[in-house]
Residue, then its C-alpha position, 0 to 999 in steps of 0.5 A: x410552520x417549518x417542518x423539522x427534520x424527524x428526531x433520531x432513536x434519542x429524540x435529537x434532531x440530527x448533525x447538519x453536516x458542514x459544506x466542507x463534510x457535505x463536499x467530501x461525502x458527495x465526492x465519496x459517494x460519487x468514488x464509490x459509484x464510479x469504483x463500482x461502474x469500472x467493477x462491474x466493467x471490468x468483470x463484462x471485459x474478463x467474461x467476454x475475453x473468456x467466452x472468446x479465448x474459449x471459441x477461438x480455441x474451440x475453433x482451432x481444435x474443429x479445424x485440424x485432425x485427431x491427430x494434431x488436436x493430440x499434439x496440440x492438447x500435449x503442447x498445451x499441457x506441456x506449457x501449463x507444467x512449465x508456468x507452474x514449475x516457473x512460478x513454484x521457482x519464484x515462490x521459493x525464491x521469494x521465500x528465501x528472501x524474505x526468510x533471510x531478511x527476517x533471519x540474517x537481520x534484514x533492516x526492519x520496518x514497520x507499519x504501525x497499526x494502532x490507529x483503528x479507531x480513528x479511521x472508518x470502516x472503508x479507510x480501514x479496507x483501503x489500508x489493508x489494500x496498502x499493507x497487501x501491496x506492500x508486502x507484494x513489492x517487498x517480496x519482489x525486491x532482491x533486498x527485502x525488508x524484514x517487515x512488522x505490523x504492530x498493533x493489529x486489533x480491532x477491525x483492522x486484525x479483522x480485515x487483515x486475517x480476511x486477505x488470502x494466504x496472509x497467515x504464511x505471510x513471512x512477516x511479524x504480526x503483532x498485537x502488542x503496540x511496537x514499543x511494547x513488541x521491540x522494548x529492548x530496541x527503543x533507542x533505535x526506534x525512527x518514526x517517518x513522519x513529515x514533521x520531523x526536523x531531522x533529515x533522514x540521509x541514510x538509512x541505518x541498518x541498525x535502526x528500526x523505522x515506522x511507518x505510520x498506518x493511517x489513511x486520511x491523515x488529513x484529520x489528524x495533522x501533526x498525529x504522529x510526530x507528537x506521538x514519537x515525542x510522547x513516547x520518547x523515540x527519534x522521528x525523521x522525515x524523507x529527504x523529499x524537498x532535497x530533490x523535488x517539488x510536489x505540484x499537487x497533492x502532498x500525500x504519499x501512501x503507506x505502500x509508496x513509502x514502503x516503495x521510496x525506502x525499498x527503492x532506497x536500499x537497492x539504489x542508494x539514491x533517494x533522487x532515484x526513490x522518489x522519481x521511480x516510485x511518486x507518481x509524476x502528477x505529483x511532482x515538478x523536478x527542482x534544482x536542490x541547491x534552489x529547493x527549502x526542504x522544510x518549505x516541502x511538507x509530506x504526509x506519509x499517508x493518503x486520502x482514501x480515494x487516490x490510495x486506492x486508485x494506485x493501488x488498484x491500478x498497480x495491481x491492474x497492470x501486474x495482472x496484465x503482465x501476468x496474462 
């Protein structure tokens, strides 16, 4: 007789996942592993980088006399004071920027939230990894936007008030859903999303656009265009498909989005946007007069995995610059 697998707490034998499900939990589980190798690589790498800056400057100071160790100790000193004032600079600068947005009436974006429940716990982190970059571009941009996060509840509320210094982020946190927070501008509501028949040309100041905050939206096809229909605001998709072909996957991130549209208001060219900020794996340039933009779909959200790997890559190479 066949053994059967043993009975869960409710004496049901559990789910037998589907090839489909089995694949992408293998394919996870081997993320994960990977992730966790080049962690812990990394962390060797920047200790032994550490232990090594250390003895060649210990070296230094053995190899001169009382007197240049004291000029060189006051030199270093000096430089450290120097990249400390820079940066308090660039703070203040970055400050006053997303302050002007948020007061001299920066054109609004905002990411909405509201889609916790549907997402697991490690979707969740990797869209708050997103929500962070985002708001590190946006106070680079010599343009910013003024930034909203509707709908923070739940374990993404969690999650987000865990991120270092995110309670003097300059931004709108909100609890409440964007149709609530912004009622008295519900004409001038615009969700981006790929189903949209509406071509998004410009951008109008006067207009407030959302992006949706869901990773692997792959689930949920279709989810936020029938939700702008239900509530009664305009929807409208990146003119993509004008400009290039995607040649592999067609999944942007919410932080890409937040790039393209920030690219945007600083060039006013989209063709410019999309070059600059879609990693090139993704796209094959094509002729836009050859081009069908309806044939291009887009979701404006990623998988898991390949989010996170431009994100942290990203943030990688600004730490090495920073160096």
């Amino acid at each position: 007789m066949t053994d059967l697998p043993p009975p869960l707490n409710d004496g049901h034998p559990p789910l037998m996942l589907s090839k489909s499900a089995r694949k992408k939990k293998m394919k996870q589980e081997r993320y994960a592993e990977k992730k966790a190798m080049r962690k812990s690589a990394e962390k060797e790498r920047k200790k032994r980088d550490l232990e090594r800056r250390r003895r060649e400057w210990d070296e230094k100071l053995a190899g001169i006399s009382e007197e240049e160790r004291l000029i060189l100790l006051n030199e270093r000193k000096m430089a450290r004071k120097e990249r400390m004032a820079m940066k308090m600079d660039e703070k203040e600068e970055k400050v006053g920027r997303l302050m002007k947005a948020r007061e001299e009436g920066g054109q609004k974006v905002v990411v909405d939230m509201e889609f916790g429940e549907l997402m697991e716990k490690n979707e969740i982190h990797s869209l708050v990894h997103q929500i962070m970059y985002c708001y590190a571009v946006n106070g680079r941009c010599s343009s910013p936007v003024h930034l909203w996060l509707t709908g923070c509840t739940g374990e993404i509320e969690t999650q987000l008030q865990k991120i270092p210094g995110y309670d003097k982020w300059i931004i709108e946190k909100e609890n409440r859903s964007y149709i609530e927070a912004l009622q008295d501008k519900k004409e001038n509501l615009v969700y981006l999303t790929a189903d949209a028949d509406v071509v998004l040309d410009e951008l109008n100041p006067k207009d407030i656009y959302i992006i949706g905050g869901l990773v692997d939206r792959n689930r949920w096809k279709g989810i936020t265009m029938k939700k702008s229909q239900e509530q009664g605001i305009k929807s409208a998709r990146l003119p993509i498909g004008t400009y290039l072909k995607m040649s592999s996957s067609q999944v942007l991130t919410v932080n890409q989005v937040m790039e393209i549209v920030l690219k945007f208001i600083e060039t006013k060219d989209w063709k410019t946007a999309f070059f600059q900020v879609i990693p090139q794996r993704k796209i094959t340039e094509a002729d836009a007069e050859n081009v069908d933009s309806a044939a291009v779909e887009v979701d404006y959200v990623d998988d898991e995995e390949e989010e996170e790997e431009e994100v942290e890559g990203k943030v990688r190479k600004k730490k090495k610059k920073e160096i």
